[in-house]
C-alpha positions as CSV (number, residue, x, y, z in Angstrom):
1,X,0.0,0.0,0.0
2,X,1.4,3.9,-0.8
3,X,-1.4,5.5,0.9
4,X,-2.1,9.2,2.3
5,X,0.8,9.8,4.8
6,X,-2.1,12.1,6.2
7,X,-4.5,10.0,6.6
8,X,-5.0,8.3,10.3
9,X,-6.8,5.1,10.8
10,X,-10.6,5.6,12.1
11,X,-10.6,3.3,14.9
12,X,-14.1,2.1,14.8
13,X,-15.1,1.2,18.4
14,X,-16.1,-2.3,16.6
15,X,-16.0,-3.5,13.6
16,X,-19.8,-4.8,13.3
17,X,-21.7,-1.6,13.2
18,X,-25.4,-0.6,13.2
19,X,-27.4,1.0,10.9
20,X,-29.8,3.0,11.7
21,X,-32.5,3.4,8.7
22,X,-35.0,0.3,9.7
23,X,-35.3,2.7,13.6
24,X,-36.2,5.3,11.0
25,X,-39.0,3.1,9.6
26,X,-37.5,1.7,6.7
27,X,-40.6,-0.3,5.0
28,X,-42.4,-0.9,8.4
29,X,-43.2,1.6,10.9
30,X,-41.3,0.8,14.5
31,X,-42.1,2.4,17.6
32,X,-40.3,4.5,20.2
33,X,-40.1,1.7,22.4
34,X,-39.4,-1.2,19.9
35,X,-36.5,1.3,18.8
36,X,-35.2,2.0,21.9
37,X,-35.1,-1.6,23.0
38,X,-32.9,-2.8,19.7
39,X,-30.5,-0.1,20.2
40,X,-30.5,-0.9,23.7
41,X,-29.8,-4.6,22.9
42,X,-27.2,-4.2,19.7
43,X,-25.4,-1.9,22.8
44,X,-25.2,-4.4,25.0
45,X,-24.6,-7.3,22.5
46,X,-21.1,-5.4,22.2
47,X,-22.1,-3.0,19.0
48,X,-19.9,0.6,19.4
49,X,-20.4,1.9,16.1
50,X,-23.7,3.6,15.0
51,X,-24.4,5.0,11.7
52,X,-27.3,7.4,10.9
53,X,-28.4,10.2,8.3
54,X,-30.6,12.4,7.6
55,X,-32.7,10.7,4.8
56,X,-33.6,7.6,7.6
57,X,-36.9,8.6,8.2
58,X,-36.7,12.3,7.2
59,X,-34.6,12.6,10.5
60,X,-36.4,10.5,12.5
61,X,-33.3,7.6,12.5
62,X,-31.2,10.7,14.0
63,X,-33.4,11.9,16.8
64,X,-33.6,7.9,18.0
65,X,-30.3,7.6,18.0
66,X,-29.9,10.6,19.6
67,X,-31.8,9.5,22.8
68,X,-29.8,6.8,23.0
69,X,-26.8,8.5,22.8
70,X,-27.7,10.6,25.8
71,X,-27.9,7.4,28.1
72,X,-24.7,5.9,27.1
73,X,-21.0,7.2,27.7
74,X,-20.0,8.9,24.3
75,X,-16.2,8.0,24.6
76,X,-17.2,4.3,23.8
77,X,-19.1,4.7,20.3
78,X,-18.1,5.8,16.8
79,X,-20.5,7.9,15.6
80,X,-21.4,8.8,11.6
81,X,-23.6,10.3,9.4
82,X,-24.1,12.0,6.2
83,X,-24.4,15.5,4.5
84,X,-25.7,16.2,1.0
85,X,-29.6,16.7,2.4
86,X,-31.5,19.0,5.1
87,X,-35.2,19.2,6.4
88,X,-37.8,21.6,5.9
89,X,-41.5,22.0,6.6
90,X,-43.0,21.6,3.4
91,X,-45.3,24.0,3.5
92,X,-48.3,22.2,1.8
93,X,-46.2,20.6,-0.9
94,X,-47.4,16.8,-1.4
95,X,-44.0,14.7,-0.1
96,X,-42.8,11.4,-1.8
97,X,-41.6,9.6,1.4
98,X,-40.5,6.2,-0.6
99,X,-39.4,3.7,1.1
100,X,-40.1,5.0,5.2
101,X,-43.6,3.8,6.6
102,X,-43.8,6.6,9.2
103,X,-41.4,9.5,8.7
104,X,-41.1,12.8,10.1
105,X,-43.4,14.9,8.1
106,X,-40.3,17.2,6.6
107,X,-39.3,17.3,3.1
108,X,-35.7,16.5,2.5
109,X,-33.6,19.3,0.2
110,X,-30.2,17.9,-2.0
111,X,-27.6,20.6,-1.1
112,X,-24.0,19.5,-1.9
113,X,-22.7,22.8,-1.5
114,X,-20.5,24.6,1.5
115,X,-23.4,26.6,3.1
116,X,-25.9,23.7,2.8
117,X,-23.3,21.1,4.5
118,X,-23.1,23.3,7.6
119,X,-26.8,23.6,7.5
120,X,-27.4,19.6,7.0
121,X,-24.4,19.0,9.8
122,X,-26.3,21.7,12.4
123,X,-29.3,19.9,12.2
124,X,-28.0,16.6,12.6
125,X,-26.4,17.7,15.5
126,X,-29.7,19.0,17.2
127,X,-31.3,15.9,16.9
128,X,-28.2,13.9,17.6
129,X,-27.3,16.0,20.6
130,X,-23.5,15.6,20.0
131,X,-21.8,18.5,18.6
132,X,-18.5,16.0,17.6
133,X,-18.9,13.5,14.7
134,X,-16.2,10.5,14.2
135,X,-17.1,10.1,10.6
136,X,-19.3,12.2,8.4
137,X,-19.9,10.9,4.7
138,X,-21.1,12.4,1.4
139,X,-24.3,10.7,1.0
140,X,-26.1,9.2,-2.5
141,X,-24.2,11.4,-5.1
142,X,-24.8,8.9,-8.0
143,X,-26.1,8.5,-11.1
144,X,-29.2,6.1,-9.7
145,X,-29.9,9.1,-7.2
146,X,-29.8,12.2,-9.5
147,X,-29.9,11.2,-13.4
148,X,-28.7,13.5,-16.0
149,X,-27.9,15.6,-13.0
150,X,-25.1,13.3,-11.5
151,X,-22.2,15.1,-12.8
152,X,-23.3,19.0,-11.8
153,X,-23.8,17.0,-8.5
154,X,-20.7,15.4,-8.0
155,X,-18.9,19.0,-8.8
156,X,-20.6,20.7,-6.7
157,X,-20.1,17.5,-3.8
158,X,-16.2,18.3,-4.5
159,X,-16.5,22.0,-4.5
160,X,-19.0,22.2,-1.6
161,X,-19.3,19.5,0.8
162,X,-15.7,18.2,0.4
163,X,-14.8,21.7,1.2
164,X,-16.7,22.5,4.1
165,X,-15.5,18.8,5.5
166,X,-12.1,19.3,5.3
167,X,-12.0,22.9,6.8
168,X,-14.1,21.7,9.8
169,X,-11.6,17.8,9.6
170,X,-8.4,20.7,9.8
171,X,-10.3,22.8,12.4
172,X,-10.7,19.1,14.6
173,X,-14.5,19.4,14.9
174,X,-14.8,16.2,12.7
175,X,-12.5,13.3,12.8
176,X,-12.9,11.9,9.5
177,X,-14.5,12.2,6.1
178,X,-16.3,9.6,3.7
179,X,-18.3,9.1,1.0
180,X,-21.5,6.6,1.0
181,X,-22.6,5.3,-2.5
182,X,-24.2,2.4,-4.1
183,X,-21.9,2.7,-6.9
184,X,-18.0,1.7,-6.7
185,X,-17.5,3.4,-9.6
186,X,-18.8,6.5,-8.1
187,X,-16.9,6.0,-4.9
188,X,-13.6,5.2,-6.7
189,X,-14.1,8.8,-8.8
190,X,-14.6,10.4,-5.4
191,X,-11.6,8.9,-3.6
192,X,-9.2,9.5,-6.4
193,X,-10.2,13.3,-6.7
194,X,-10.0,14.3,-3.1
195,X,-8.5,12.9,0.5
196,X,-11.3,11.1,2.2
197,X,-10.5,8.6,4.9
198,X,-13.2,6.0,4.3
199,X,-15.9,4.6,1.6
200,X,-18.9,3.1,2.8
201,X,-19.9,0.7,0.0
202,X,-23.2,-0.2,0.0
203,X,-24.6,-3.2,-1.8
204,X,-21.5,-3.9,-4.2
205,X,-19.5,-5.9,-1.8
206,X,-21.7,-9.0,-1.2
207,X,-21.6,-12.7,-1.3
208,X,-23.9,-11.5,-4.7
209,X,-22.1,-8.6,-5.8
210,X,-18.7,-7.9,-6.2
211,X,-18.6,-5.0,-8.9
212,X,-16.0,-3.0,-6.3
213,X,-13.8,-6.0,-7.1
214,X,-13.0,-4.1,-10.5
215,X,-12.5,-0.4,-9.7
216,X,-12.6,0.3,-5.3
217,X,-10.8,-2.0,-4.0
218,X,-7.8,-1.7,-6.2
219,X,-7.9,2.0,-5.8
220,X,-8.3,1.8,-1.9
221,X,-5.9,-0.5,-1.5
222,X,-3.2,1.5,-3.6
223,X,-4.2,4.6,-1.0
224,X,-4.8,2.4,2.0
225,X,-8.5,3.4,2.5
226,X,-10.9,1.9,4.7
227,X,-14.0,0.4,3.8
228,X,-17.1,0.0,5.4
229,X,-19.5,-2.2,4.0
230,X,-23.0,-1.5,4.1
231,X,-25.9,-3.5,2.2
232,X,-24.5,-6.9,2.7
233,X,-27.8,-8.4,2.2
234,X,-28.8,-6.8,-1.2
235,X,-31.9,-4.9,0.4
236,X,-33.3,-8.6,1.1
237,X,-32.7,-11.5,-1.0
238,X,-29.3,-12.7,0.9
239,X,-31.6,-12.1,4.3
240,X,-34.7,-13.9,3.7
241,X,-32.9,-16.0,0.8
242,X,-33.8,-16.2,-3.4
243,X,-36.4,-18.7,-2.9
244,X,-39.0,-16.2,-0.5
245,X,-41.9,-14.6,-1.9
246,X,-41.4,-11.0,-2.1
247,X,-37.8,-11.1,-2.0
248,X,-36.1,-7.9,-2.9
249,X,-32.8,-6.8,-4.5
250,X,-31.3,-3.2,-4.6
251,X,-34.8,-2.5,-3.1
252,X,-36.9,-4.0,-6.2
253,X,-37.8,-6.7,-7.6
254,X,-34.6,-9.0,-8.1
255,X,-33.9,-10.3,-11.8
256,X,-33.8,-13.8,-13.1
257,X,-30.3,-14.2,-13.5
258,X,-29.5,-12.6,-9.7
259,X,-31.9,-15.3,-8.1
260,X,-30.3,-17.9,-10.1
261,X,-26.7,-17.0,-8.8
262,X,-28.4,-16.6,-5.0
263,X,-29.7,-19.9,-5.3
264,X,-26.1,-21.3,-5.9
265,X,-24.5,-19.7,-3.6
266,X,-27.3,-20.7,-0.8
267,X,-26.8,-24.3,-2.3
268,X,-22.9,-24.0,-1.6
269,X,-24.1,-22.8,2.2
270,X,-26.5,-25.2,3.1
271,X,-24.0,-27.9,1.9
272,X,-21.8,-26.9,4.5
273,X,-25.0,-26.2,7.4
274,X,-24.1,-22.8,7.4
275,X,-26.4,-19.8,7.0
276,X,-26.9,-17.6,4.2
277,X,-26.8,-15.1,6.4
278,X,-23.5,-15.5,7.9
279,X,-21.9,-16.2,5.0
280,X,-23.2,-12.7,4.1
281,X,-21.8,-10.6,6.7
282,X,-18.7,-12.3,7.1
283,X,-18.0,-11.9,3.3
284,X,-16.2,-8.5,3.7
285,X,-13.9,-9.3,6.3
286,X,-12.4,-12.0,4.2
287,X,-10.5,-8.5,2.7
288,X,-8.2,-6.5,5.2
289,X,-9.5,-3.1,3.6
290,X,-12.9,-3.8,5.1
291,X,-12.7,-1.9,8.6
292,X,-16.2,-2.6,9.4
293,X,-20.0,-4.0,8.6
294,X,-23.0,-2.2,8.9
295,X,-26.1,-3.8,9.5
296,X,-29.7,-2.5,9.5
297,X,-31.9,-3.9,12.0
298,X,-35.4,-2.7,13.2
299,X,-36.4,-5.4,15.5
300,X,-34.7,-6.5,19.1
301,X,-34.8,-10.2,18.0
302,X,-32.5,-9.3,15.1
303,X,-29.7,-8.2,17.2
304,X,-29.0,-12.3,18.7
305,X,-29.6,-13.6,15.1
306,X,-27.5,-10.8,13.7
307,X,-24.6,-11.2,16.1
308,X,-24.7,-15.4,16.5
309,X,-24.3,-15.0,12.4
310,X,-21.3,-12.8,12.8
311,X,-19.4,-15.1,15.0
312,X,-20.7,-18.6,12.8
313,X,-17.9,-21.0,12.1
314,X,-17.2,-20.9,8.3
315,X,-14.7,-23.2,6.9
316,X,-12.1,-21.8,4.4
317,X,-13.8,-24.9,1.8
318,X,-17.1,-22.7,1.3
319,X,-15.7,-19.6,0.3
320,X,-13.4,-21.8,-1.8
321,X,-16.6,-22.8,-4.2
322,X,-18.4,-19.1,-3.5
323,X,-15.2,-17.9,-5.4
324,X,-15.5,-20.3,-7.8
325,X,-18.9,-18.9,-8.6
326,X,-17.4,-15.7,-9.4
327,X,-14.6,-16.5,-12.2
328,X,-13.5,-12.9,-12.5
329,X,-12.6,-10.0,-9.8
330,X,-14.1,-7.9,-12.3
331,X,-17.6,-9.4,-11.8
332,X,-19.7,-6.1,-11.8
333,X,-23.3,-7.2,-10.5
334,X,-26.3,-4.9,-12.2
């Protein structure tokens, strides 16, 4: 590795981290209590690192966390989240609200630039009631986010938020700086055109995926970045498995020839009696650049399974065949 002589290691308080978006009512609405009880219970199962943003639940992910945070001591957590959005009222305008069952009733605003970092970072700190941050990444500046609009995006991501980021990284009132993608491609631009500390890859690092095979990973490992993996189950199929009704993929409906390549890698697991599942979040730490996994969970009784998953015996044998499923590093996924 030549790496950034600059750039410090993150020290993530542990290496399986939680993510916050199902707290903020990703798909199904989750109470106060229900939400307070997993975070509570990932805690105590031995979870330090906690990742938010502003999108989960129009801020709602943030202000949970937040809560949390206050009954806790903060010295033994990393913390992250994101800029590139920031609430408003919506003042009678009709709100798309996707993906979150029960939101905060604020409309989210794409602002890349210098002043609307500081203004996305300010509220995250009010709901978060930290004013420090270990990690904050540049959040969803990708082509499947903004279209023909991507590239004015990404210019004004470099000109704006990586700006504001590093004056307040020099200035020591953040720790580190990231960027969070669904595309490696995207991610590998990013690191190559400014000096981030960490990528959080979401989705093409998988058991199912490997497109950051061809383009990331080569880069990071020439700059010694970390990783953090995010999206290790595809949005659902490598969770509930290929063969469940319903299933999803990249949050849709998965295509034929991604079900049939689930299926053989399930059929490699179950030859073996081990879970899909922990096959799937043990994946990325098979490569030293992966610092950390992050794992969405919504309901207390995912915490155990989570964590017994994490700590599964896998023998070297199964990721033998896996890899022999995948005959190229340059596999690229959809």
């Amino acid at each position: 590795m030549t790496g950034n002589p600059t750039r410090k290691s993150i020290n993530f308080a542990s290496r399986l981290g939680f993510g916050a978006s199902g707290i903020g009512t990703l798909y199904r609405d989750v109470s106060e209590i229900q939400a307070a009880e997993v975070l509570e219970r990932a805690y105590a199962g031995g979870m330090r690192y906690f990742d938010s943003a502003p999108l989960y639940g129009h801020g709602l992910s943030e202000l949970r966390l937040g809560r949390f945070l206050r009954t806790i001591d903060r010295k033994t957590v990393t913390v992250s989240t994101k800029v590139g959005r920031y609430m408003i009222p919506p003042y009678g305008e009709t709100v798309n609200y996707g993906l979150w069952a029960a939101p905060l009733r604020l409309k989210p605003v794409f602002d890349y630039s210098y002043s609307g970092t500081m203004r996305s970072l300010e509220q995250s700190a009010s709901r978060l009631g930290i004013a420090d941050f270990d990690l904050i990444y540049i959040h969803d500046v990708d082509r499947f986010t903004h279209g023909d609009a991507y590239e004015r995006r990404f210019n004004e991501a470099i000109e704006g938020c990586y700006r504001a980021l590093d004056d307040l990284r020099k200035a020591g009132h953040i720790k580190a700086i990231g960027v969070g993608v669904n595309e490696s491609d995207v991610a590998t631009r990013f690191i190559r055109a400014c000096s981030l500390d960490a990528v959080m890859m979401a989705g093409r690092y998988t058991l199912l995926d490997r497109g950051a095979e061809a383009d990331l990973l080569p880069e990071a490992k020439r700059q010694g970045m970390e990783i953090v993996v995010a999206g290790v189950f595809n949005s659902g199929i490598l969770a509930t498995g290929p063969g469940t009704s319903g299933t999803t993929f990249d949050y849709g409906a998965p295509p034929e020839d991604i079900v049939a390549r689930a299926k053989g890698i399930e059929a490699v697991c179950n030859r073996y009696g081990v879970p899909l599942q922990a096959a799937a979040i043990q994946f990325p730490f098979r490569n030293p650049l992966a610092s950390a996994v992050v794992l969405g969970m919504s309901r207390p009784e995912r915490v155990a399974e989570n964590l017994a998953w994490s700590r599964q015996s896998i023998p070297e044998d199964l990721w033998s065949e896996i890899d022999r499923l995948f005959p190229s590093a340059a596999t690229t996924g959809v």
